[in-house]
C-alpha positions in Angstrom: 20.7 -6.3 -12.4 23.0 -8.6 -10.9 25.8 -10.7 -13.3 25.2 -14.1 -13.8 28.1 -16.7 -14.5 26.6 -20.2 -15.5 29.7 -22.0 -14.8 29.4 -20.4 -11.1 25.9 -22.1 -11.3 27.2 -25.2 -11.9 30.2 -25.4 -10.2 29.3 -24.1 -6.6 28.2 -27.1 -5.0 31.0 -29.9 -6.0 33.4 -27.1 -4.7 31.4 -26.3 -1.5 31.8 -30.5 -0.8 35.6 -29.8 -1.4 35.7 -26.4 1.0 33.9 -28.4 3.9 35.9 -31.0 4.1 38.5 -28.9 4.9 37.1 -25.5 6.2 36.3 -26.9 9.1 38.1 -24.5 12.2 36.0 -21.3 12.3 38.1 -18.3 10.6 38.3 -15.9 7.9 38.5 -16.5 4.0 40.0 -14.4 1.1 38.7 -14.9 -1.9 41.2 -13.5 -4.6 38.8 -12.9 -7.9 35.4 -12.9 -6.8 34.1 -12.0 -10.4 30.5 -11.7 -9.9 30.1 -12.2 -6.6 27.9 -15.5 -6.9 30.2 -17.8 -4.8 31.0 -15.5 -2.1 27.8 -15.5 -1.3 27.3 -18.7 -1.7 29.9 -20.3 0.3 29.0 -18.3 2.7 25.5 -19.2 3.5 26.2 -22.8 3.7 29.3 -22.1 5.9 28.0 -19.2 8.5 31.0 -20.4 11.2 33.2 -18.6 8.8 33.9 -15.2 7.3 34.1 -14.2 3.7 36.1 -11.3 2.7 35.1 -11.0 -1.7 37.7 -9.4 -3.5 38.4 -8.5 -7.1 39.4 -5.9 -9.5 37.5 -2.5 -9.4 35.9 -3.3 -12.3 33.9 -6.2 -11.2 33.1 -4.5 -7.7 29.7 -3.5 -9.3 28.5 -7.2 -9.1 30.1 -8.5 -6.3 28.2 -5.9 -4.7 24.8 -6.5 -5.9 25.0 -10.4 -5.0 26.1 -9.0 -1.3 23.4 -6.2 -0.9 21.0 -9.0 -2.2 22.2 -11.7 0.5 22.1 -9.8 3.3 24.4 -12.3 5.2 26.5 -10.9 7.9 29.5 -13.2 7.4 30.2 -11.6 3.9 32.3 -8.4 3.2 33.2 -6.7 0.2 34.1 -5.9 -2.5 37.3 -5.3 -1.3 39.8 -4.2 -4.3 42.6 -6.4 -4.5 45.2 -6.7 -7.4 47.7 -9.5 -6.6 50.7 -8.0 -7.9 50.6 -5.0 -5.2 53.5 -5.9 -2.6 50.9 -5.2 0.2 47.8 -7.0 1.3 45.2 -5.6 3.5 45.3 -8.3 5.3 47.1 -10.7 7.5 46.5 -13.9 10.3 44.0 -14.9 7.8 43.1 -18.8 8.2 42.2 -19.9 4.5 42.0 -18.6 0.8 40.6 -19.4 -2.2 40.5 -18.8 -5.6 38.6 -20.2 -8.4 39.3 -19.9 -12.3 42.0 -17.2 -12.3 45.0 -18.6 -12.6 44.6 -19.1 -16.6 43.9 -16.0 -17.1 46.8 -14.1 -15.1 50.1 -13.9 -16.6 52.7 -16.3 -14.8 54.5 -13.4 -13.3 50.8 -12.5 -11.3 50.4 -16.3 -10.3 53.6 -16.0 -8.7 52.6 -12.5 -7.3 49.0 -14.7 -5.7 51.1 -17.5 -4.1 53.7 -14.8 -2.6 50.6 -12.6 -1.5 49.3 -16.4 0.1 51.8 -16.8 2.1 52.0 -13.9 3.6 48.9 -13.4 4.3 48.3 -17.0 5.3 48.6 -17.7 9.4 50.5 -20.9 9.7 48.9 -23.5 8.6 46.3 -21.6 7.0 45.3 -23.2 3.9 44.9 -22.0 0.2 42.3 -23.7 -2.2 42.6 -22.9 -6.5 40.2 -24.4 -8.2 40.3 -24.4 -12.2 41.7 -26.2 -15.5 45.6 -27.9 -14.8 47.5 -29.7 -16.9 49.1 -32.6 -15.7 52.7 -33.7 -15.5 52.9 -31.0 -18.7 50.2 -32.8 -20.2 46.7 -31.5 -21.2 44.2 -33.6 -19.4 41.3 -33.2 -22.5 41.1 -32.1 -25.6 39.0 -29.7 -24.9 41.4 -27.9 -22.1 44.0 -28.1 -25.3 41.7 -26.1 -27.4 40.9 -23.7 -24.6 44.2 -23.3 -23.9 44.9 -22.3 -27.8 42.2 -19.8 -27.4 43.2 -18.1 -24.2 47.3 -17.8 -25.8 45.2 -16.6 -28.7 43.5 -13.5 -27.0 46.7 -12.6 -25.1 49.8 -15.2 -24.9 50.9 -14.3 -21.1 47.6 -16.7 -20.5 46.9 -20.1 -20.3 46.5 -23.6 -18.5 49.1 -23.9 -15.7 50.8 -27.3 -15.5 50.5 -28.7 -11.5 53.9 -29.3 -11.2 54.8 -26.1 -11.8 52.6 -24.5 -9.3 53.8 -27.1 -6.9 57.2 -25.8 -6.7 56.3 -22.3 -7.2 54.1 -22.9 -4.2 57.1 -24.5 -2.3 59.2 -21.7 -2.7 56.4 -19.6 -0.9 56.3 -22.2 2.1 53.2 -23.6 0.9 52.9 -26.9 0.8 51.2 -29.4 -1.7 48.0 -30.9 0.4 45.6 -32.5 -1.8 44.3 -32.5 -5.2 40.7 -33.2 -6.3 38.9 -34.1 -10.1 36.0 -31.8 -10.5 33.5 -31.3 -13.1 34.3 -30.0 -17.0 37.9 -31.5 -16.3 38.5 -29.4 -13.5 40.5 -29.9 -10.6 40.8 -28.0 -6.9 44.5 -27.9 -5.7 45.3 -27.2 -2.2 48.2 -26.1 -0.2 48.8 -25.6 3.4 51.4 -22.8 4.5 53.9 -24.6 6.8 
């Protein structure tokens, strides 16, 4: 039985509006945390001009695979294991990535592993999308982000919301470079960069 995530459910489509406007040149996409699968698969149905590559921890390749196997789309590979803070990628030349609701739930050390791993894997150019809760200016944007925020720290304290600016600069150091910002549902925002 394949995993179901609701918030994937609900989610998908305001990103996929995001992801076209600016996955528009055919190329491939590496998706760093697929988790179940369900927007891999997605994504890349509605976008066949470009390739998908799903990646994740060993543990979640179960699912990922299922939601593949069951799509049958030729434009979607994986699961491909991928753990950000290994100093080599599989990959390289690669025209966009994305990422969706991981960056909470890394430890700060492994977000800076992801945006060194982006860059280098990144073609110039090449863009890199992370979608999930910010704060703002060092500011939660909702009370409900504070109080998820308190949980995650709760459950292990290297988690929690990342504040924009911060990933701004850490991006900046990786020669990536602050593109756009959009407001998503549930308080939710998707951040891009583009790798100069």
């Amino acid at each position: 039985m394949k995993p179901r995530s609701e918030a994937c459910e609900r989610n998908r489509d305001p990103i996929l509006a995001v992801l076209r406007q600016w996955m528009i040149a055919p190329g491939t996409v590496l998706e760093i945390g697929a988790g179940t699968g369900q927007h891999a698969v997605h994504f890349a149905s509605a976008m066949p001009h470009l390739r998908w590559l799903a990646t994740d921890m060993e543990q979640n390749h179960t699912g990922i695979a299922a939601w593949i196997e069951e799509s049958a789309l030729a434009n979607v590979s994986g699961p491909i294991t991928l753990d950000v803070r290994d100093p080599d990628w599989p990959f390289s030349n690669l025209q966009y990535a994305y990422s969706a609701n991981t960056a909470h739930i890394m430890s700060w050390e492994s977000v800076t592993h992801m945006f060194a791993g982006v860059s280098r894997v990144l073609r110039r150019r090449g863009i890199f999308f992370l979608y999930g809760p910010f704060n703002r200016d060092r500011k939660f944007t909702s009370e409900s982000n504070r109080e998820f925020d308190e949980s995650l720290r709760s459950r292990d304290p290297s988690m929690g919301i990342r504040d924009d600016q911060a990933m701004i600069a850490l991006a900046r150091s990786y020669e990536l470079i602050y593109a756009a910002d959009y407001s998503m549902p549930a308080r939710n925002r998707m951040l891009i960069w583009q790798k100069e």
